[in-house]
MIVOPA-941571 format. One record per residue: residue in one letter; x, y, z of N, C-alpha, C, O, CB in turn. Coordinates in steps of 0.02 Angstrom, whole numbers, plus 50000, padded with zeros to 5 digits. Glycine has a CB too. Example, Ala and Ser with C-alpha at 12.3 -4.5 7.8 and 13.67 -1.06 7.14 Angstrom:
2
A506604971650390506154977550390506604983550390507124983450423505654977650452;S506424988850354506844994750357506455000250394506705005750402507044997050286;
//
This chain:
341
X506504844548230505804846248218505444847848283505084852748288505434840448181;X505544843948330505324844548403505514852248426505144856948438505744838448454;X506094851848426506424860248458505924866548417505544870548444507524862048427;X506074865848345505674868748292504674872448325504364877648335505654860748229;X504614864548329503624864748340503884869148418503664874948419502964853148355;X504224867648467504114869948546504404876948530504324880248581504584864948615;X504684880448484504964887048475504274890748431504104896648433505804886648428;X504064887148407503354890348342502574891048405502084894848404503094880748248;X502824883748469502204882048521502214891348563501774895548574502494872848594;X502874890948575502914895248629502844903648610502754908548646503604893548664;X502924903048534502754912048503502184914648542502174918448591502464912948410;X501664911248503500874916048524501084917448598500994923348612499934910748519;X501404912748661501084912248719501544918048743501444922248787501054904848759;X502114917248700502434925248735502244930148705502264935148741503204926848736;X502044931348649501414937048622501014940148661500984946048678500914934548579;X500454932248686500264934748722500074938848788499644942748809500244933348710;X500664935648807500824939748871501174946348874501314949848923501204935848912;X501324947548803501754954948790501254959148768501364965148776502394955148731;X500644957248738500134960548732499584961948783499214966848779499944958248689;X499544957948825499114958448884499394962148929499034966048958498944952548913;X500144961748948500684966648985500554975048920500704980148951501784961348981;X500404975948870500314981148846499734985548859499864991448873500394979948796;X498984983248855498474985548865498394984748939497974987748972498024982948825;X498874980048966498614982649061498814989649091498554993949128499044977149125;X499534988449050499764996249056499655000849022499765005849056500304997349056;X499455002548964498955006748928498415009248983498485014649011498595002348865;X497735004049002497225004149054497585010749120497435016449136497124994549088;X497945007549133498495008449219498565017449210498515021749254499705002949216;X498695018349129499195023649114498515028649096498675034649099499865021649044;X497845027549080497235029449057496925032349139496785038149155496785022349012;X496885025049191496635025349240497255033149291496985037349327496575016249265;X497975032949280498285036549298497935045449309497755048949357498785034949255;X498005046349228497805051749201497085053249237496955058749261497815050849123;X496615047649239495995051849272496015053149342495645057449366495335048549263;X496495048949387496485051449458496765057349446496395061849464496845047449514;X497435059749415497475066649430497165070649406497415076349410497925068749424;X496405069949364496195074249333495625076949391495395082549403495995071749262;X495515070149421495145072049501495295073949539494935075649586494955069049537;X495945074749536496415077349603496575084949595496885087949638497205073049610;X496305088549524496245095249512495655095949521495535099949566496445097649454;X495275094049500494645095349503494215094849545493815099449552494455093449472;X494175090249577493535088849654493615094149692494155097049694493665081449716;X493045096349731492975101949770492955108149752493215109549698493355102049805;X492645113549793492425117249776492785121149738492615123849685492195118949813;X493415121449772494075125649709494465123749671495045125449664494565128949728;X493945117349625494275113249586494395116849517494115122249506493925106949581;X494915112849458494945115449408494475113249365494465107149357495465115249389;X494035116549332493595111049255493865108249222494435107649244493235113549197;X493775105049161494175104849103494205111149030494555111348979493965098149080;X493605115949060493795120249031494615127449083495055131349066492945122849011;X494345124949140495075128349162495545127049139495925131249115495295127849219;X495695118149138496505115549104496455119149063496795124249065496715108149073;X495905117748997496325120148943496355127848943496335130748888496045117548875;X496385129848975496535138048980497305138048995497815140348970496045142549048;X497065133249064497995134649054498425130149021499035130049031498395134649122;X498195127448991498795123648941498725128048870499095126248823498605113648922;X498325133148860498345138148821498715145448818498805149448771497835138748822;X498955145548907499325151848935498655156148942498825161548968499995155648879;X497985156148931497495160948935497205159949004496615161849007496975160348878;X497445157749057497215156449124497045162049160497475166249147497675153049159;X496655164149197496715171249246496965167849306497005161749313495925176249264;X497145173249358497635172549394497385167749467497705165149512497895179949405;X496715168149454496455163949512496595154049480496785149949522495395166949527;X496495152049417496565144049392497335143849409497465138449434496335141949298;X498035148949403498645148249389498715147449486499165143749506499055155249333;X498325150349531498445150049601498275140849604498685136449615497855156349652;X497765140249595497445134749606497975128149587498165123749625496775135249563;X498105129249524498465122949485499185123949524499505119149545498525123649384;X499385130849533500055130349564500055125549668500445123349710500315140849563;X499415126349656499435122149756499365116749717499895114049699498655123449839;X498895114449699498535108049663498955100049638498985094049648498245111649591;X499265106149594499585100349544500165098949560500355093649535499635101749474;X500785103449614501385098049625501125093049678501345087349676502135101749655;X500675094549724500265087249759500255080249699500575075049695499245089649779;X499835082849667499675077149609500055071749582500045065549586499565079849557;X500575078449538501205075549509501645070749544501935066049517501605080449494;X501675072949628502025069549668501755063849697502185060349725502225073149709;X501185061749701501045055549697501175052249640501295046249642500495054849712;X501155055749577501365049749510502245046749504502465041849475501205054749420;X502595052349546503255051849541503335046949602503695042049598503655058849541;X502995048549655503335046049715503075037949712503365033049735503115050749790;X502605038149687502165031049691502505024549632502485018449636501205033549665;X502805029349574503385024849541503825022249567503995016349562503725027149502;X504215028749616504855026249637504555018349681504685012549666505335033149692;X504135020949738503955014649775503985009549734504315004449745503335014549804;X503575010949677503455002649643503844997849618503804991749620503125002449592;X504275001749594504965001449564505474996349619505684990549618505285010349557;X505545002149667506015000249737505784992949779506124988149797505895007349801;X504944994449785504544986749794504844979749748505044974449774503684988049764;X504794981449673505004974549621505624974949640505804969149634504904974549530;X505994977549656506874974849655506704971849701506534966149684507614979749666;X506634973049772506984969649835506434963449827506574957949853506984974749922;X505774964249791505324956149796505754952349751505814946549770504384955749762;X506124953949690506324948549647506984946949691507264941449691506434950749559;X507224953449734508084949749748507784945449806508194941149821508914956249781;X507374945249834507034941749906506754935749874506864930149897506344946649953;X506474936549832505984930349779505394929149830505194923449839506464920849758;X505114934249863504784934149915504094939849929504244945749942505304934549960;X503514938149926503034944049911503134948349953503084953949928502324942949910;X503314948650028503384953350088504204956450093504424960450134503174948550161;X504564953050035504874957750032505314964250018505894963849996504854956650038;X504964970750036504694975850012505274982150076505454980850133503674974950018;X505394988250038505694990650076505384993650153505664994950206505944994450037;X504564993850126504284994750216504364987850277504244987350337503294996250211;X504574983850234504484977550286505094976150308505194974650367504194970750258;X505704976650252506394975050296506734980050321507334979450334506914971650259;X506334986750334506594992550388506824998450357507135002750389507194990250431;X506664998950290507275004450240506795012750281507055018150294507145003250101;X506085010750291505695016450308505875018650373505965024650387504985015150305;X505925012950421506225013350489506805017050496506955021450536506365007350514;X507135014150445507925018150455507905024650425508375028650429508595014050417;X507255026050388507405034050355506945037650419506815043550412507005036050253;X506775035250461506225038750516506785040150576506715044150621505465032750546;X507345035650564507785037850630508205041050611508515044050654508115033250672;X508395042050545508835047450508508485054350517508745059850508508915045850423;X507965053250533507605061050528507695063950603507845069650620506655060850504;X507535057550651507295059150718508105061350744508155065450789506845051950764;X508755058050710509385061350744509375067250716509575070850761510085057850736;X509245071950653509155077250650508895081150691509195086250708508985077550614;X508375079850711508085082050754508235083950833508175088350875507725078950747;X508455078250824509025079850905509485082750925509615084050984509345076250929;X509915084650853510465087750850510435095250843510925098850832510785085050803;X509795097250850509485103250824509325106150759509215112150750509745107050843;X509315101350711509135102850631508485103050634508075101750679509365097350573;X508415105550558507745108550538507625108150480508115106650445507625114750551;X506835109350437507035110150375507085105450309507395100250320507545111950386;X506845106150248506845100750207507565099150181507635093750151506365102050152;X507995102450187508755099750157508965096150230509235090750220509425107150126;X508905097550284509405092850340508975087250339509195081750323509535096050428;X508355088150356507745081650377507735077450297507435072150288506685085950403;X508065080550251508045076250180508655072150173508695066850142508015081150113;X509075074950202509755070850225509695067250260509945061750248510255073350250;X509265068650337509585064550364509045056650368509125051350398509835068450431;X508335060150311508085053150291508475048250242508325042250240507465054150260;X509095051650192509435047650148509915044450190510085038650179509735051250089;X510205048350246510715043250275510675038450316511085034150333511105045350300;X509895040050339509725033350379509425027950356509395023250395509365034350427;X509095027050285508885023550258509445019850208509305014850174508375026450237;X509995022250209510575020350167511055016050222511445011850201510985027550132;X510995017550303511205014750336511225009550383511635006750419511265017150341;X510365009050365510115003650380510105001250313509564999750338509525003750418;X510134999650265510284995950208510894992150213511014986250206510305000050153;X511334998250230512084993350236512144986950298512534982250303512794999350257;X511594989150341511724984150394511414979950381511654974450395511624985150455;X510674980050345510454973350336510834969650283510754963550283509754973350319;X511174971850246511354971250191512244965250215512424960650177511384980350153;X512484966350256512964963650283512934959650342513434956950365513314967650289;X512154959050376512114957350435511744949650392511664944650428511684963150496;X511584949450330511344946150283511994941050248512014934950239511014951550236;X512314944750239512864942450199512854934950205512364933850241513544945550220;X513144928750190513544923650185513454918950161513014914750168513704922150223;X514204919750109514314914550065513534918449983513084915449954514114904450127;X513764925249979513084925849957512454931549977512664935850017512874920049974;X511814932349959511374935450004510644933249972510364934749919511524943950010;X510454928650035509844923150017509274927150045509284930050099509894914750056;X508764926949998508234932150000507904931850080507744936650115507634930349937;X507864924950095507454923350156507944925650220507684924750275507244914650159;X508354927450220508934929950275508754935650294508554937950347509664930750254;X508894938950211508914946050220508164950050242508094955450271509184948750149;X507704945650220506964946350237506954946250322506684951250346506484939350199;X507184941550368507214939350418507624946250464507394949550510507524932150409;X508314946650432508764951650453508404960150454508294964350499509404950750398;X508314959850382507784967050405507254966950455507324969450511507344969750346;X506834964550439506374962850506506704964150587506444968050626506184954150502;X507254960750600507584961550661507914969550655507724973850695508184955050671;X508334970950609508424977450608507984985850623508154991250647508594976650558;X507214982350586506644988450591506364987550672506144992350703505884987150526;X506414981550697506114981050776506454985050830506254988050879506154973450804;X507134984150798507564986950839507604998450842507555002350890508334982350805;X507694999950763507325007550753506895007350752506765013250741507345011450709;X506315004250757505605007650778505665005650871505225008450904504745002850726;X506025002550899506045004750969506205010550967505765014550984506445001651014;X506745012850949507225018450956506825025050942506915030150975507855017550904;X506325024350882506015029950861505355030750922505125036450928505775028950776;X505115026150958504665025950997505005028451060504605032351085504365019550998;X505525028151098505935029751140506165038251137506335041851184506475024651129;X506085039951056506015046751059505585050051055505675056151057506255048951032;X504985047751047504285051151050504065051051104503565054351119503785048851014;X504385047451146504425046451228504725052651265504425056151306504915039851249;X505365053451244505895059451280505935064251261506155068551299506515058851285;X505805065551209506145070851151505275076951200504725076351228506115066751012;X505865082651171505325088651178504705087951132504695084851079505655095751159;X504155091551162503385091651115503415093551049503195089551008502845096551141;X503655099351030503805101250959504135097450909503955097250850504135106350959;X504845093250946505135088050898504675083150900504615080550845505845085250913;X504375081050936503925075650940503365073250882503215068150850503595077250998;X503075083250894502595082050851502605083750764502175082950722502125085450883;X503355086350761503765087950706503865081950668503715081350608504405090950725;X504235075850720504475070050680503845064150666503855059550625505135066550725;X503305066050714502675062350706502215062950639501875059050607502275064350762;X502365069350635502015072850560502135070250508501745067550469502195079550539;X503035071350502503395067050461503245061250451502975059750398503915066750474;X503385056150500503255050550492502625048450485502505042550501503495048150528;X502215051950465501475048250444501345046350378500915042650354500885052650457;X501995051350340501955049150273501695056150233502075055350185501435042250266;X501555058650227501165065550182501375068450119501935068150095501185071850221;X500805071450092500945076550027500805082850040500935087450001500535075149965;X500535083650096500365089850092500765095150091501325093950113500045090650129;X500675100950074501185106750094501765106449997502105110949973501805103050199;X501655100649972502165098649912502195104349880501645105949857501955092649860;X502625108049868502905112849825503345110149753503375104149742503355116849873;X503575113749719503775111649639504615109849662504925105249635503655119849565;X504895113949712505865113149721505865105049742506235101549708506355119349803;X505525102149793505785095549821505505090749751505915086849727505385093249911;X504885091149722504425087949676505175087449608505375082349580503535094049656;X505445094949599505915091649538506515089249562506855085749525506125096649480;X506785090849639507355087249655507455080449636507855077649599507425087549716;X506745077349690506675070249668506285066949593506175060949588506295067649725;X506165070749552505905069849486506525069649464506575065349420505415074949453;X507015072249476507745072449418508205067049442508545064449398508275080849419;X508315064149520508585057349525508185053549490508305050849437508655054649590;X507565053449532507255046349502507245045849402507205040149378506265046149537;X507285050649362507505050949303508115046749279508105041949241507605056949294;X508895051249325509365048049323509415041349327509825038449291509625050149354;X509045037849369509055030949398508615025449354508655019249352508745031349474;X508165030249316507645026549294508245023749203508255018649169506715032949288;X508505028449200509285023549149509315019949154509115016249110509945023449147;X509675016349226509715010949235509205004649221509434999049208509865011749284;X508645005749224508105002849235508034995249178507824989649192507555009049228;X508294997849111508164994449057508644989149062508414983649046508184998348998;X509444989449086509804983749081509824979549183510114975349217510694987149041;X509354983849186509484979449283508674976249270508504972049312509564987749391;X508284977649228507614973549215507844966449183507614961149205507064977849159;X508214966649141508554961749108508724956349143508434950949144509074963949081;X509384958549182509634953749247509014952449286508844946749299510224957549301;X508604959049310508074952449381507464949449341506924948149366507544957749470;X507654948549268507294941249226507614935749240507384930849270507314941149144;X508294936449212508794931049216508834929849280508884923749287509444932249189;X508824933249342508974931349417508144927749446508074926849506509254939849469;X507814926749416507074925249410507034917049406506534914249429506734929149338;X507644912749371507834908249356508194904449385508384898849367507954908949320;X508374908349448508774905149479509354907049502509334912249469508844901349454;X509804907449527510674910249542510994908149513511394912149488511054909349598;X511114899049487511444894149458511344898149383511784901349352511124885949472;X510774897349369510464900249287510534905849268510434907449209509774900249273;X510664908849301510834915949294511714915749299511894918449247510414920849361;X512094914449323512814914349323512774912149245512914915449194513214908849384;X512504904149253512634901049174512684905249111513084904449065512074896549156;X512104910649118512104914049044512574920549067512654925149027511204916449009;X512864920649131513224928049118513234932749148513594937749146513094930949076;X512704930749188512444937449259513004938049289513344933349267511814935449328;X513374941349334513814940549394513234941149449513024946949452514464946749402;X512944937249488512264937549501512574940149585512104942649617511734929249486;X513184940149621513264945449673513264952749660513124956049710513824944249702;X513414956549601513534961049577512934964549570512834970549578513864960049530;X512424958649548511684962549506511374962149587511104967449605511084956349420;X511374959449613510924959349684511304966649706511014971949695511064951049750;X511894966549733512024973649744511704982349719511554987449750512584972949724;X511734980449653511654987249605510744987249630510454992349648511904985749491;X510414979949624509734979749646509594983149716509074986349724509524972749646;X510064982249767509824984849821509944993649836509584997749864510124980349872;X510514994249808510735001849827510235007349749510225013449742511945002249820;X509895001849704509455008949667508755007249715508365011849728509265008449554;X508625000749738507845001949781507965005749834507485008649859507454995249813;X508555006349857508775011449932508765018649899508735023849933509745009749972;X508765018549857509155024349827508245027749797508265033849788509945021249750;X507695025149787507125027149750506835025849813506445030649811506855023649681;X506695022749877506645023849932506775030349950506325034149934506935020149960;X507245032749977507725035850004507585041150000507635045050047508245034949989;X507295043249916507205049449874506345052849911506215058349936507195046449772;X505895046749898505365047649928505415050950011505525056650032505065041049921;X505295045050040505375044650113505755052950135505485056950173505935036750135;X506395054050101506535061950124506105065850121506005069550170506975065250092;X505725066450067505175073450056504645070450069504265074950052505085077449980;X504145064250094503675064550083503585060150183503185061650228503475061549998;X504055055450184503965053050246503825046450222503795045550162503445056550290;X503755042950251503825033250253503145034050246502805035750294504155027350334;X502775032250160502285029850143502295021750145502725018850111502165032650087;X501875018450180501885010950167501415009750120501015014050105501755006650226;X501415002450086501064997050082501084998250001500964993249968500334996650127;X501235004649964501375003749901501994998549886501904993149857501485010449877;X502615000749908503064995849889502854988449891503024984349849503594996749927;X502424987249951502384981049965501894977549923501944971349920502264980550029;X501374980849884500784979149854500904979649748500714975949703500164985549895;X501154983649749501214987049684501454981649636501264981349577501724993149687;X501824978049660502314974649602501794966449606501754962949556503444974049634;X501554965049654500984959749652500484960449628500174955649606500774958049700;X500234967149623499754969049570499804968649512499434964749482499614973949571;X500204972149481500544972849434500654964349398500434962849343501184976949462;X501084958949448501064954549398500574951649398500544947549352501494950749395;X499984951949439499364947549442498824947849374498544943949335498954950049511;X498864954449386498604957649322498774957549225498374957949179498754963749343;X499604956649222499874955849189499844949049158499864947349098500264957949209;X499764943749240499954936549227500514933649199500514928449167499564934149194;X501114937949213501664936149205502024933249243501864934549301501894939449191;X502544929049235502924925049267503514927949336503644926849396503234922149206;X503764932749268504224937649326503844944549346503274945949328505044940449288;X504184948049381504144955849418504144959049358504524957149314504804958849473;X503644965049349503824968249269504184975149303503884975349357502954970349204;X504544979649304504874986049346504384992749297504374998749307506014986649334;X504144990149261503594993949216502914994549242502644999849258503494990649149;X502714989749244501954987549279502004989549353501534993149368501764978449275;X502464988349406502594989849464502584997249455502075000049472503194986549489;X502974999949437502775011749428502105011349403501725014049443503355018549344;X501975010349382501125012049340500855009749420500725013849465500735004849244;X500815004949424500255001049504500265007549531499895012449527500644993649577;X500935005649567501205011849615500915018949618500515021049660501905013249598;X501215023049554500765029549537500135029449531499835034649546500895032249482;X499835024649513498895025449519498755023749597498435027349635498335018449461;X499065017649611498985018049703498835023449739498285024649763499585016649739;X499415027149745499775032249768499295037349759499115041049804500425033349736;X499065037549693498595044049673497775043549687497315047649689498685045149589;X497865034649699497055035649734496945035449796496395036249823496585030949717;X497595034049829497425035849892497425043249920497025045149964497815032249926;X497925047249890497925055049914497375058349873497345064449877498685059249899;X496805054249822496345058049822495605055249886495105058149907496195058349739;X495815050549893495125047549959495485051250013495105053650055495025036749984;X496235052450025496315056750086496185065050072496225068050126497085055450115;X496105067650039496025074050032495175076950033494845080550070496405075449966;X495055073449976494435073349965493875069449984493325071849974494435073449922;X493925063650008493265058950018493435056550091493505050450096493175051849956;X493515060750153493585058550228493465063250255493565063550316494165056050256;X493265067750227492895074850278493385080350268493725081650219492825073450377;X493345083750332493745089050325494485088450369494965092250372493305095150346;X494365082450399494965080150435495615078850386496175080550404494765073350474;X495485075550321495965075150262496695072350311497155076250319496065084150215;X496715066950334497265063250366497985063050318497925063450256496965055350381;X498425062750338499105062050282498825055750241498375052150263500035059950325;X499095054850184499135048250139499305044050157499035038850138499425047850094;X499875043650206500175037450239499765032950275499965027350290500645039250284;X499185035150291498585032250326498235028750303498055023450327498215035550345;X498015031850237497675030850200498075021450179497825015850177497655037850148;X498825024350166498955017650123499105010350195499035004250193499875019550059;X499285013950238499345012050293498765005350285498824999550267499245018250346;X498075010250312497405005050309497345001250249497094995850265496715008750314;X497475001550173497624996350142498054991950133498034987450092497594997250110;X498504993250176499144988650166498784982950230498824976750226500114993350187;X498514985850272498594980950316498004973750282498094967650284498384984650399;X497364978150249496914972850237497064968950177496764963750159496264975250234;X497614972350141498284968250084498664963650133498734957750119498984974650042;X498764964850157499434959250220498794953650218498764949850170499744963650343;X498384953350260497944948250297497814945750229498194940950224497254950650349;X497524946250181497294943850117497954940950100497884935450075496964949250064;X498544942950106499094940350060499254933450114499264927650095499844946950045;X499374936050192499494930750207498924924250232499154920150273499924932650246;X498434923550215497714917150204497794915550155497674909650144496904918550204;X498104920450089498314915550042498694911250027498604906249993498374916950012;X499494914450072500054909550069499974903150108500244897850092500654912750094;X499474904250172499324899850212498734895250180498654889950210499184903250276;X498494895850148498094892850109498424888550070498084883950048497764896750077;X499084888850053499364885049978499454878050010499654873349976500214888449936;
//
């Protein structure tokens, strides 16, 4: 009877939290839709809503089809790119069990900034080499933190610690080349690395729209496991996890939705790091939701490249700045709170 009443106690309370996790993201997914509806529209050569529906009618003239064609792969690519972050953010916080840690903090951005800058040195150019050689450096500093972490295992607070030492070490390296390197690479890899949308065209926007698709498959049975890994390592073996296996697959798809970004857009911070804390704060859920974390993310993402475009003058700074300055006054708030407990 006891088991009975605590199985009948606990319905509503997971109801409720499956319903409150529904309308936050409903809200998230409402609030989505109107940043990019601002992000066509503000300014002087914005679209109306009688433009959309022209062109979602095919009756557009050729000046709304110019407009929406600059306009809207910007847009779109903050909704895509700002998922992947959020996404890539909840894995490495649930495999870390740790709010800071996030792929800008244990170096994955660092290592895609020196993947770019050896391109650069070698005489490459270009969004396919500089897109490579952000995947191979962010994949290669993965493997090192990832093994420099290792033992007996991979304990969140190590690997937290280990990245950290790893990004100190490439952001010397990347500073050492903004030092030597000729003016043009300099100010080539500086650009890059500020993070940006600008310039976004539709070829890189569906490259990385069709991984992050592929990957997003996975999503439904690796959400599963970082519930069960939520419980513990012990508790999680118990019901079945191979819980070295799932930490693995966890790190190489957040490297991997990292990786995708950071190539075409440049090391945006403070989404990964913020998104998935939002997300459960809001939710008031127990674990990381990998649902709620993309929604954060993409509205993040999309309100910051509309305050950088539109609401800072005519200077319009990359986005990376933008998230940059919120991440930091997110850090100080996050850490008075931990220090507070």
């Amino acid at each position: 009877m006891t088991a009975t009443t605590r199985t009948v106690a606990l319905g509503p309370a997971a109801m409720r939290f499956t319903w409150r996790a529904v309308v936050v993201n409903s809200l998230l997914a409402a609030m989505l839709v109107a940043t990019v509806l601002l992000a066509l529209g503000l300014g002087r050569s914005g679209l109306s809503l009688s433009d959309m529906a022209a062109l979602a009618t095919g009756d557009a003239t050729s000046r709304q089809q110019l407009i929406f064609s600059w306009r809207a792969p910007r847009a779109l690519a903050a909704i895509v790119f700002g998922a992947c972050l959020g996404v890539s953010g909840a894995l490495f916080q649930a495999l870390t069990r740790n709010a800071l840690g996030s792929p800008d903090v244990i170096g994955l951005n660092s290592g895609a900034y020196t993947g770019v800058i050896v391109v650069l040195m070698v005489g490459g150019s270009g969004f396919a080499q500089l897109a490579l050689g952000a995947v191979a450096g962010c994949t290669v500093a993965a493997l090192a933190i990832f093994f420099l972490a290792y033992k007996h295992g991979m304990a969140g607070f190590r690997l937290i610690v280990v990245g950290i030492a790893v990004s100190a070490v490439l952001t010397s390296f990347n500073h050492w080349f903004s030092v030597q390197a000729d003016l043009d690479e300099a100010r080539e890899a500086a650009i890059w690395g500020a993070g940006t949308l600008a310039d976004m065209t539709w070829e890189p926007l569906a490259v990385t729209t069709l991984v992050a698709a592929l990957l997003a498959l996975l999503l439904p049975a690796l959400s599963y496991r970082v519930r069960q890994l939520d419980l513990g390592d012990d508790t999680a073996a118990a019901l079945g996890v191979d819980v070295e296996r799932t930490k693995l697959v966890m790190v190489l798809v957040g490297v991997v939705f990292t990786a995708i970004v950071t190539a075409v857009a440049g090391p945006i911070a403070f989404i990964a790091l913020a998104a998935p804390q939002i997300a459960k704060r809001m939710t008031r859920s127990p674990a990381l939701s990998l649902v709620g974390s993309a929604l954060v993310g993409a509205t993040l993402l999309a309100a910051a490249d509309v305050i950088a475009v539109h609401l800072l003058g005519e200077a319009r700074p990359p986005v990376g700045v933008v998230t940059v300055t919120l991440g930091g006054l997110y850090l100080v708030w996050l850490l008075v709170r931990e220090t507070a407990k």
